[in-house]
BALOBA-1460 file (C-alpha; in Angstrom, 3 decimals):
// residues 286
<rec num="1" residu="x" x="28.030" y="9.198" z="-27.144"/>
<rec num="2" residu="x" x="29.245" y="6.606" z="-29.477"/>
<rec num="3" residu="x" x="30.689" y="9.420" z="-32.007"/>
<rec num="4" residu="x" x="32.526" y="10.720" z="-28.861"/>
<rec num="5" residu="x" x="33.595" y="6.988" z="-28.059"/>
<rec num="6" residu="x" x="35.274" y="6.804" z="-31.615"/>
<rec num="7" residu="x" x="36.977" y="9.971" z="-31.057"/>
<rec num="8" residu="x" x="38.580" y="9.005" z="-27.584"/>
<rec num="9" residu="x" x="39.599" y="5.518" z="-29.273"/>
<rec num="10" residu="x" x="41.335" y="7.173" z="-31.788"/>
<rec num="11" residu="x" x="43.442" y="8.957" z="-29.456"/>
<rec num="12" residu="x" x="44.251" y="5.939" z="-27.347"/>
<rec num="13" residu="x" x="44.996" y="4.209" z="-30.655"/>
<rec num="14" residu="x" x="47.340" y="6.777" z="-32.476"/>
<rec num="15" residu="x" x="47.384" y="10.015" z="-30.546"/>
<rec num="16" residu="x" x="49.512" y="7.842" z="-28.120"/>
<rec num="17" residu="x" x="51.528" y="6.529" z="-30.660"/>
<rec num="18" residu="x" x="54.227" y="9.280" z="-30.279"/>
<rec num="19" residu="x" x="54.061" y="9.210" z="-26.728"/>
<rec num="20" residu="x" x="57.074" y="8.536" z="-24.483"/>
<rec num="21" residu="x" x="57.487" y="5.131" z="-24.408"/>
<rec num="22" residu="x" x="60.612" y="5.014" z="-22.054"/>
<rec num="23" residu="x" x="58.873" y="6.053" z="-18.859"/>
<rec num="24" residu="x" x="61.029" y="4.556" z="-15.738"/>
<rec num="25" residu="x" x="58.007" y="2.118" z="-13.988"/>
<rec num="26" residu="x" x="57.758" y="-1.501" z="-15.457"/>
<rec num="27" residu="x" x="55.137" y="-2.976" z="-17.860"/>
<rec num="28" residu="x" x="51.719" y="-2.823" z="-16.287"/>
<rec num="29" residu="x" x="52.863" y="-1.127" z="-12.936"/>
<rec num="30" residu="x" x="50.500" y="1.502" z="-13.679"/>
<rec num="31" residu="x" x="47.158" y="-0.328" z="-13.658"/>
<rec num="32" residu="x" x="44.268" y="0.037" z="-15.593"/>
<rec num="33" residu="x" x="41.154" y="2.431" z="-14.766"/>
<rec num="34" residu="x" x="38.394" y="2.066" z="-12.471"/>
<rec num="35" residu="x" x="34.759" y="3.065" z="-13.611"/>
<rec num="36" residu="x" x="35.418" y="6.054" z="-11.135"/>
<rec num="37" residu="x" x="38.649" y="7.025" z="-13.438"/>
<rec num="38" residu="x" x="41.194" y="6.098" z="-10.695"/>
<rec num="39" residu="x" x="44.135" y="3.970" z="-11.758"/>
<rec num="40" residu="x" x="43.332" y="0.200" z="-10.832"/>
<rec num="41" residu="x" x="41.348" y="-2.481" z="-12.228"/>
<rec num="42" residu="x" x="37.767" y="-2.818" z="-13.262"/>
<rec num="43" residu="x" x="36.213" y="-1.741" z="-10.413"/>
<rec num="44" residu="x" x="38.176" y="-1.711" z="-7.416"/>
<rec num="45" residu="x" x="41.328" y="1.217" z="-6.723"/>
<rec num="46" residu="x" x="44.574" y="0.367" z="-6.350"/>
<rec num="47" residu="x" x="47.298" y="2.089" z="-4.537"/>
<rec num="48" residu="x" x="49.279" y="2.713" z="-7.975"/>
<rec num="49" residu="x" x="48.939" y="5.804" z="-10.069"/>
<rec num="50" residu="x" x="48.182" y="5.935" z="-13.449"/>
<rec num="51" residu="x" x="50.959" y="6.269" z="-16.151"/>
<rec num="52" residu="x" x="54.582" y="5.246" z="-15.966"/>
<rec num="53" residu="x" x="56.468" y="8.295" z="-14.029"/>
<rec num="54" residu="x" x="59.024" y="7.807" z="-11.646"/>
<rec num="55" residu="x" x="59.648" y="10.290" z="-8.956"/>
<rec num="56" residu="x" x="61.443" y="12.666" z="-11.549"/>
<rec num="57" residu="x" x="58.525" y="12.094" z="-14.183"/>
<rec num="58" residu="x" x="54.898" y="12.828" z="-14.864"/>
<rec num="59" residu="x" x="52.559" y="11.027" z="-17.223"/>
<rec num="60" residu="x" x="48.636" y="10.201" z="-17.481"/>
<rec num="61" residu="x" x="45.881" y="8.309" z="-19.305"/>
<rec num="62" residu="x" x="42.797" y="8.517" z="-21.247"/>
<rec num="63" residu="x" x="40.257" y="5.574" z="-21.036"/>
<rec num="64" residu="x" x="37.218" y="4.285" z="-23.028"/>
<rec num="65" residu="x" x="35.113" y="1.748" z="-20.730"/>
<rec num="66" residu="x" x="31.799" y="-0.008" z="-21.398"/>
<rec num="67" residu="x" x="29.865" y="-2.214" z="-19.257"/>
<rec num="68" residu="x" x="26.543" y="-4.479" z="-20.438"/>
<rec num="69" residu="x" x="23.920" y="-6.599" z="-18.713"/>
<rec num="70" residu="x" x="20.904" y="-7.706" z="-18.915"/>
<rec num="71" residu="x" x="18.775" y="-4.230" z="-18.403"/>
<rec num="72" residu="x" x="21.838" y="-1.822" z="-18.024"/>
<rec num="73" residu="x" x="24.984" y="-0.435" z="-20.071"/>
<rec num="74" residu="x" x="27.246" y="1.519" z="-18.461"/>
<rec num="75" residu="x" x="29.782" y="4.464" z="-20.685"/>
<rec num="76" residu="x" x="32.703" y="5.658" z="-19.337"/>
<rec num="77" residu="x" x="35.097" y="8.187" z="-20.574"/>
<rec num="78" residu="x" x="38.149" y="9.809" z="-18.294"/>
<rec num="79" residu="x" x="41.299" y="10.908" z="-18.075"/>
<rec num="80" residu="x" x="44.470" y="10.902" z="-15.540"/>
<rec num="81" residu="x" x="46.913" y="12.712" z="-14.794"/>
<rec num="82" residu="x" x="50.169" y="11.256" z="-12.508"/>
<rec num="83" residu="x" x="52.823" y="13.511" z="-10.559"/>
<rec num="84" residu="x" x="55.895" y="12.378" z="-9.848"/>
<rec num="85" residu="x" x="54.720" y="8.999" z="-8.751"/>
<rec num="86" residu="x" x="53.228" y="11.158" z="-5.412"/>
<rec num="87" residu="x" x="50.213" y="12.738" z="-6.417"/>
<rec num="88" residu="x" x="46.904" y="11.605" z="-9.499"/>
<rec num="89" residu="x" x="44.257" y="13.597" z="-10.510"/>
<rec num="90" residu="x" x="41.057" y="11.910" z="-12.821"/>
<rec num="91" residu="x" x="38.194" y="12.521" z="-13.971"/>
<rec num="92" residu="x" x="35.648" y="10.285" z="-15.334"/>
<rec num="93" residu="x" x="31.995" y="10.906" z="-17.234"/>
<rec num="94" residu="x" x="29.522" y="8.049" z="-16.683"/>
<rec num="95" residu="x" x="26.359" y="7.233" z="-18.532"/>
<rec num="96" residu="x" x="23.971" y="4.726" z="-17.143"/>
<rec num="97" residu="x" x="21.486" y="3.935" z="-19.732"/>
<rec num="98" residu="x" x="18.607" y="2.124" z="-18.080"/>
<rec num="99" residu="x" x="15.649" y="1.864" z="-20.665"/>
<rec num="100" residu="x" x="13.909" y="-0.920" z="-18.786"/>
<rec num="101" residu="x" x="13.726" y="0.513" z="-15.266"/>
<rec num="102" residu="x" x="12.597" y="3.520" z="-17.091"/>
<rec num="103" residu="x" x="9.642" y="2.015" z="-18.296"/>
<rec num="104" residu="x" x="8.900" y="-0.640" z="-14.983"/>
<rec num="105" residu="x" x="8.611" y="3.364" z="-13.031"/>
<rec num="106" residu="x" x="6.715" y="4.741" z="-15.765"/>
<rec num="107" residu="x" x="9.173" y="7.562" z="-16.432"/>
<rec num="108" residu="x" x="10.652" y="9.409" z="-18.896"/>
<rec num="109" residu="x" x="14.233" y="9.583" z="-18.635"/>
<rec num="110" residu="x" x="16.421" y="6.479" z="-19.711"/>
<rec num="111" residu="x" x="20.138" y="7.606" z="-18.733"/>
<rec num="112" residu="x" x="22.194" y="9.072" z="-15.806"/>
<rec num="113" residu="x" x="25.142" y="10.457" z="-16.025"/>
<rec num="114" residu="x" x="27.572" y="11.172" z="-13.317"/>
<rec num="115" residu="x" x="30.793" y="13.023" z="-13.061"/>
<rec num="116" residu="x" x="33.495" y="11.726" z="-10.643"/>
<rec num="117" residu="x" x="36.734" y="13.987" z="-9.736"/>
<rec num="118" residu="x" x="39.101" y="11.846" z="-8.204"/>
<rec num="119" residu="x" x="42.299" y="12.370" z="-6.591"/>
<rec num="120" residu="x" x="45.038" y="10.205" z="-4.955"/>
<rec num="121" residu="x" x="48.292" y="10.471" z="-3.172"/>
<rec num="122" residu="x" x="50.761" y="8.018" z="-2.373"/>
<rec num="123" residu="x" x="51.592" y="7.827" z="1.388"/>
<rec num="124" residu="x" x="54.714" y="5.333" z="1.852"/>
<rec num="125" residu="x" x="56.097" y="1.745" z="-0.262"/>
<rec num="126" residu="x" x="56.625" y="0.935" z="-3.307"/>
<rec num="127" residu="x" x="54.821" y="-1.644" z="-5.175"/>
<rec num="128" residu="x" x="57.447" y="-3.464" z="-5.746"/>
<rec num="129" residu="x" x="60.739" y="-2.648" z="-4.441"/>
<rec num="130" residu="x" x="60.030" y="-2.198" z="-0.569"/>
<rec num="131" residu="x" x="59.220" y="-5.262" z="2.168"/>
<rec num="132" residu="x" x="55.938" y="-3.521" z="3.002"/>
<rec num="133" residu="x" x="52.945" y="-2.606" z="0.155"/>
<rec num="134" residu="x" x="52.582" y="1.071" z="-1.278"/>
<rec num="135" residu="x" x="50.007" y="2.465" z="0.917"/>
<rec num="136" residu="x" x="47.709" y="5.370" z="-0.888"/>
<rec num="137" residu="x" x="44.617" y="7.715" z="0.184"/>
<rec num="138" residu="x" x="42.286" y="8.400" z="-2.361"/>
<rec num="139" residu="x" x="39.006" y="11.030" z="-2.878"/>
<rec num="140" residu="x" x="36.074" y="10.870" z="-5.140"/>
<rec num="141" residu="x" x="33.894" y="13.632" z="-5.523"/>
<rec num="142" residu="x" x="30.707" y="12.262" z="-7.455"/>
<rec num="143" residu="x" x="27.685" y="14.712" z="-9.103"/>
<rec num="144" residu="x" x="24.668" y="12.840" z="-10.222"/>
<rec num="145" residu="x" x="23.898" y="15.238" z="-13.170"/>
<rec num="146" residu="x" x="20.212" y="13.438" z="-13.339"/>
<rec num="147" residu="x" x="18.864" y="13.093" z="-10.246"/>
<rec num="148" residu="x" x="14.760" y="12.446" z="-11.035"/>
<rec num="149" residu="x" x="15.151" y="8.411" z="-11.042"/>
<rec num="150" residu="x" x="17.413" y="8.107" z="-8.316"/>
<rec num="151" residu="x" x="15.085" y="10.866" z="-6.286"/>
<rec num="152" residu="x" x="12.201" y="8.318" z="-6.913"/>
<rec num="153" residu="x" x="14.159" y="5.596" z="-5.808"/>
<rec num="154" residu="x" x="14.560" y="7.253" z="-2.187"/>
<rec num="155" residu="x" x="17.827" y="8.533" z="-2.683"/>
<rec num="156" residu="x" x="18.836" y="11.483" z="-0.346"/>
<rec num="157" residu="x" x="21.484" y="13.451" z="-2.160"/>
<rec num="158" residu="x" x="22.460" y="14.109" z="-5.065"/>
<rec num="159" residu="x" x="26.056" y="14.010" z="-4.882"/>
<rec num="160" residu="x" x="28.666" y="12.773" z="-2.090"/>
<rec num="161" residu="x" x="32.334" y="11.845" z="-1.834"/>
<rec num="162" residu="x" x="33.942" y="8.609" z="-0.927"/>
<rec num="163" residu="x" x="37.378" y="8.373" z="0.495"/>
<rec num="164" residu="x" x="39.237" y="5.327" z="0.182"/>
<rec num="165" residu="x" x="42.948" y="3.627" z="1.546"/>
<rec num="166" residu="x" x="44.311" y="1.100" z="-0.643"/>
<rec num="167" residu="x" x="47.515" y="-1.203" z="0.012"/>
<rec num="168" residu="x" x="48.826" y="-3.052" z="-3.461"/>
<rec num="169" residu="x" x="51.870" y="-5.327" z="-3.575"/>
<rec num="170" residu="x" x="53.321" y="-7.188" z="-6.617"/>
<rec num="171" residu="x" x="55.240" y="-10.352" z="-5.293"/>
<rec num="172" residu="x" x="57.166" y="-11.435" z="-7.713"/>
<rec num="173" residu="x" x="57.227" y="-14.643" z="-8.380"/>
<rec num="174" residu="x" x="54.953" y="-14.925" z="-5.527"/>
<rec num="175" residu="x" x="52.269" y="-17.570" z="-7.140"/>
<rec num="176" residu="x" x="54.541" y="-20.835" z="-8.909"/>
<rec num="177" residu="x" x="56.724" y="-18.763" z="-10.197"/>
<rec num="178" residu="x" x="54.336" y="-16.179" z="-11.481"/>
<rec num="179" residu="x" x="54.406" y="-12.623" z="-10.324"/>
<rec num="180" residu="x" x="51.319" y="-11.927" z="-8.283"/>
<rec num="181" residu="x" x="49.699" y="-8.894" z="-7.588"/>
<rec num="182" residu="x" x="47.505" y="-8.059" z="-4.753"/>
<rec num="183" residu="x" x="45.517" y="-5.248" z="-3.388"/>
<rec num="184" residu="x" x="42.785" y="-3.864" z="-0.461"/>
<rec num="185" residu="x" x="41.169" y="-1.108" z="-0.153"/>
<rec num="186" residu="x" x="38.660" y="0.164" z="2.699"/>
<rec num="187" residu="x" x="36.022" y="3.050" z="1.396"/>
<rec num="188" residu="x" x="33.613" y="5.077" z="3.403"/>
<rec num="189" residu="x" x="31.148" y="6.162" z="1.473"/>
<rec num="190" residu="x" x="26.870" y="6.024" z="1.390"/>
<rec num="191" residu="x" x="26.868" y="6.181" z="-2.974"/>
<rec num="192" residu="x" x="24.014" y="4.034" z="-4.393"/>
<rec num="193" residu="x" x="25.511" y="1.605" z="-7.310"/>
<rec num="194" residu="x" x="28.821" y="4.056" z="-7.881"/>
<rec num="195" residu="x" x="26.430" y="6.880" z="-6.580"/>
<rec num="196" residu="x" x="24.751" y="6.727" z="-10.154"/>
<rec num="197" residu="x" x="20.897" y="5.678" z="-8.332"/>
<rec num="198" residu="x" x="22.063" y="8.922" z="-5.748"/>
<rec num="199" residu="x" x="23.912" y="8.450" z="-2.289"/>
<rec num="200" residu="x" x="22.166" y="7.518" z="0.650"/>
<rec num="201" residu="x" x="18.145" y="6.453" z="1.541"/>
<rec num="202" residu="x" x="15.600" y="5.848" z="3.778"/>
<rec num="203" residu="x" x="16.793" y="2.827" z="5.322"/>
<rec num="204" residu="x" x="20.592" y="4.512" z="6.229"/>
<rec num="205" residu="x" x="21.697" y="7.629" z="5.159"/>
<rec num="206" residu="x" x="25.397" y="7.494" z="7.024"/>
<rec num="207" residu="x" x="28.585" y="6.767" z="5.028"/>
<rec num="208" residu="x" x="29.854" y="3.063" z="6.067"/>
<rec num="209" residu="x" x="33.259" y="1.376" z="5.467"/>
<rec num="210" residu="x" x="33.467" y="-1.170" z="2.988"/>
<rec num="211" residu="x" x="35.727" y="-3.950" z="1.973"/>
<rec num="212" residu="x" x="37.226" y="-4.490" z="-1.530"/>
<rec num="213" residu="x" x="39.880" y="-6.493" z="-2.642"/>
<rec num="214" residu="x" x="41.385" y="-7.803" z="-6.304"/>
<rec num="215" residu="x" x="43.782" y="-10.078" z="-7.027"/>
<rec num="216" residu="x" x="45.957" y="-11.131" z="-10.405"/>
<rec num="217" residu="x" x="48.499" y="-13.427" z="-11.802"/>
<rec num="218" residu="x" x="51.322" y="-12.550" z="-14.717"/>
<rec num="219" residu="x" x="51.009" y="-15.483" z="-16.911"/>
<rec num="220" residu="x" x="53.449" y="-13.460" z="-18.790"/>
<rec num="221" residu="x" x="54.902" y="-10.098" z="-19.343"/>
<rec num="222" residu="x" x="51.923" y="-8.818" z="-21.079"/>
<rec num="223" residu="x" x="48.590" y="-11.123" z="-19.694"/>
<rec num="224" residu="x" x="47.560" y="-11.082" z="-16.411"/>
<rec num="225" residu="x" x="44.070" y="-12.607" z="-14.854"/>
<rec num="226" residu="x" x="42.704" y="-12.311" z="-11.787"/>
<rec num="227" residu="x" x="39.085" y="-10.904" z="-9.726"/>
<rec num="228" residu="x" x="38.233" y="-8.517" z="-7.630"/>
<rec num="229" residu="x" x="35.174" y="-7.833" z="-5.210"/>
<rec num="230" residu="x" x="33.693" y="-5.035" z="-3.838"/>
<rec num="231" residu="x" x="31.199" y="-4.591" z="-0.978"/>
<rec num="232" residu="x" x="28.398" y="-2.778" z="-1.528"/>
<rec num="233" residu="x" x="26.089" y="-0.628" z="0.994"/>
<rec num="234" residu="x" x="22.208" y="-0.717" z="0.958"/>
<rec num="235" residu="x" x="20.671" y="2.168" z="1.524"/>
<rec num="236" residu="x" x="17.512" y="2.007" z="-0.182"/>
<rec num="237" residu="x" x="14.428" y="-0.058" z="0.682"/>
<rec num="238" residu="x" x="12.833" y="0.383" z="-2.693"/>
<rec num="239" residu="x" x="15.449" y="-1.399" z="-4.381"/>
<rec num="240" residu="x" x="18.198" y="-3.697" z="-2.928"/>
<rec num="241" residu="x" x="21.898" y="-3.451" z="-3.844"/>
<rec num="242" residu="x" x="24.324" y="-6.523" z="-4.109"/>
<rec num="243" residu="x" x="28.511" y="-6.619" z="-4.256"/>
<rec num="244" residu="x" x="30.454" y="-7.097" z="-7.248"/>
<rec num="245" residu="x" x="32.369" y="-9.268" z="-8.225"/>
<rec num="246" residu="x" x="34.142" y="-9.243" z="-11.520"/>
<rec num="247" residu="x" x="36.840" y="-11.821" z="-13.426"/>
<rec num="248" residu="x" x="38.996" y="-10.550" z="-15.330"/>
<rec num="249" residu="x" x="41.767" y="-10.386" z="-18.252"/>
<rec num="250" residu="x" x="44.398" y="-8.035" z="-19.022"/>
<rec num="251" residu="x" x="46.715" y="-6.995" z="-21.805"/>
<rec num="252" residu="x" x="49.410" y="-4.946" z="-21.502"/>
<rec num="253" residu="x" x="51.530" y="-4.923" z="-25.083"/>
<rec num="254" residu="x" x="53.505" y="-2.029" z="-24.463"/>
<rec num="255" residu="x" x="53.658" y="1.099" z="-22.135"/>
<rec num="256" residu="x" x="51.221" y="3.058" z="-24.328"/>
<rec num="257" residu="x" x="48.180" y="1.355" z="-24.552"/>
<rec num="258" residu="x" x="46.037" y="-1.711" z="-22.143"/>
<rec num="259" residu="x" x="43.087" y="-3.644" z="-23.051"/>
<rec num="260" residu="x" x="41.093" y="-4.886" z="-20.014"/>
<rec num="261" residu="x" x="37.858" y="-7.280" z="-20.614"/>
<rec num="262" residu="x" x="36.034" y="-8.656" z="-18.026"/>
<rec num="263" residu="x" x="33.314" y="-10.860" z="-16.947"/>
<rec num="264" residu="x" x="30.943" y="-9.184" z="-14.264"/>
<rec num="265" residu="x" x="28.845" y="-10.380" z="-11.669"/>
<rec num="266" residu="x" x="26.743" y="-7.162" z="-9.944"/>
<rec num="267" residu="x" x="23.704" y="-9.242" z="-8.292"/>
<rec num="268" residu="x" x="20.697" y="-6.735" z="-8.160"/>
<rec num="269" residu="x" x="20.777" y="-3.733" z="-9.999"/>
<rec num="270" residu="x" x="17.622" y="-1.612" z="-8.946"/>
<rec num="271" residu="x" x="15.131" y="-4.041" z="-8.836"/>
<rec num="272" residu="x" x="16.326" y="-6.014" z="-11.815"/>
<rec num="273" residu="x" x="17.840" y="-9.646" z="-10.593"/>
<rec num="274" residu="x" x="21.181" y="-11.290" z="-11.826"/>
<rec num="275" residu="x" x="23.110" y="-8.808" z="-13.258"/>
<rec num="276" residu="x" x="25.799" y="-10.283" z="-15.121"/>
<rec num="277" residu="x" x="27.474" y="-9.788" z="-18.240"/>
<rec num="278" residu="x" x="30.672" y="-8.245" z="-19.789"/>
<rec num="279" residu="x" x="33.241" y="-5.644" z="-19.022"/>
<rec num="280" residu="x" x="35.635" y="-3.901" z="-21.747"/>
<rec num="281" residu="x" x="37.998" y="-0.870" z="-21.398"/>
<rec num="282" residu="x" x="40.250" y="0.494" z="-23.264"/>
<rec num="283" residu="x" x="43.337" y="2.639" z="-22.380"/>
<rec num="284" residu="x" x="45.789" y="4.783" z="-23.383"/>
<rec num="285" residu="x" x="49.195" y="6.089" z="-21.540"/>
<rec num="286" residu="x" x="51.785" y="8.957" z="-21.859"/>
């Protein structure tokens, strides 16, 4: 994993290099990339798309995440694709390593990985330039490629897809001065912990609507800091699940490459207590 890390930095780092810079959409309009591989922050969708395209344009991503607490760490590799600033496709590969649950359930295996296709159209607005927000619907199909820890955790499925509406809106100079960007989004879904423990349990095994929200400032053209949150369902009465919460930093030098770090907040992670610890992703644009 880490050799493919190194590979997938390098091509943030200098594939991009020769990329078109002169896309239409301003500095940072594109987002960053969810763990799920839609464009966003951290953890929580936006209604942007990924890349820089204008309605005449096209453009994408590629993203290196990485998420550590206390017991778990969290890989992430995906890739975007935008469409005329109306349609993005992603994909993302997870890996959940999770040595110490592993050995408190006397098992074997110590990772999970997960595949998420993801896929989002814009329905009205404009982030910036219309009264109202842009408006988008989004769909993630998730595959839990190693199901025998989340099986023993009482988790019904396998897979299972979340659908998602998310309204974003960058004020500008809507906080003292500084542009301010905010977003909701509403997702029905049953996933365990990103669907990585399974989707679905014993104690409900119906998909839910759930709240999440983020919220940042432009301290300048290239730094912007903010949070999100998102509400969490809990299915299983073997282990409990908590919301997120995350605070965040981001860097935006120029149109080709981001830098998000974070610090994260995710409660109780499968039986394991107080969660917290740090967030990085890296991403490229063309």
């Amino acid at each position: 994993m880490r050799v493919r890390y190194c590979v997938l930095l390098l091509m943030v780092l200098c594939g991009t290099a020769g990329a078109d810079s002169q896309r239409s959409q301003l500095l940072a309009t594109g987002g960053a990339t969810t763990l799920e591989g839609a464009a966003g922050g951290g953890v929580v969708p936006m209604a942007v798309l990924s890349g820089y395209g204008t309605r005449e344009e096209q453009g994408g991503t590629v993203t290196a995440s990485h998420v550590s607490t206390g017991e778990y760490s969290l890989s992430v590799l995906g890739a975007s694709w935008s469409w005329r600033n109306r349609v993005e496709l992603s994909l993302a590969e997870q890996r959940l390593s999770h040595q110490p649950l592993s050995e408190r359930l006397g098992v074997g295996p110590s990772s999970i990985r997960q595949r998420v296709f993801g896929a989002k159209v814009r329905l009205l607005g404009d982030l910036i330039y219309t009264r109202w927000p842009q408006l988008s619907l989004g769909v993630q199909h998730k595959k839990n490629r190693d199901f025998f820890v989340p099986s023993a955790a009482g988790a019904r499925d396998d897979s299972g897809t979340d659908v998602y509406l998310s309204a974003t809106k960058l004020l500008l100079g809507g906080l003292a001065g500084r542009n301010l960007l905010l977003n909701a989004t509403a997702r029905h879904s049953k996933a365990n912990q990103l669907g990585l423990v399974g989707f679905g349990g014993d104690r409900n095994n119906d998909a839910e609507w759930l709240a999440e929200a983020s919220a940042g400032v432009f301290i300048s053209r290239h730094w912007l800091v903010g949070a999100e949150y998102r509400q969490k369902p809990d299915n299983l009465s073997f282990i409990r699940e908590d919301d997120w919460q995350t605070a965040f930093v981001g860097w935006f030098p120029n149109k080709q490459i981001s830098v998000v770090g974070a610090y994260v907040d995710l409660g109780e992670v499968a039986s394991f207590p107080d969660q917290t610890g740090w967030y990085l992703s890296v991403q490229g644009s063309f």
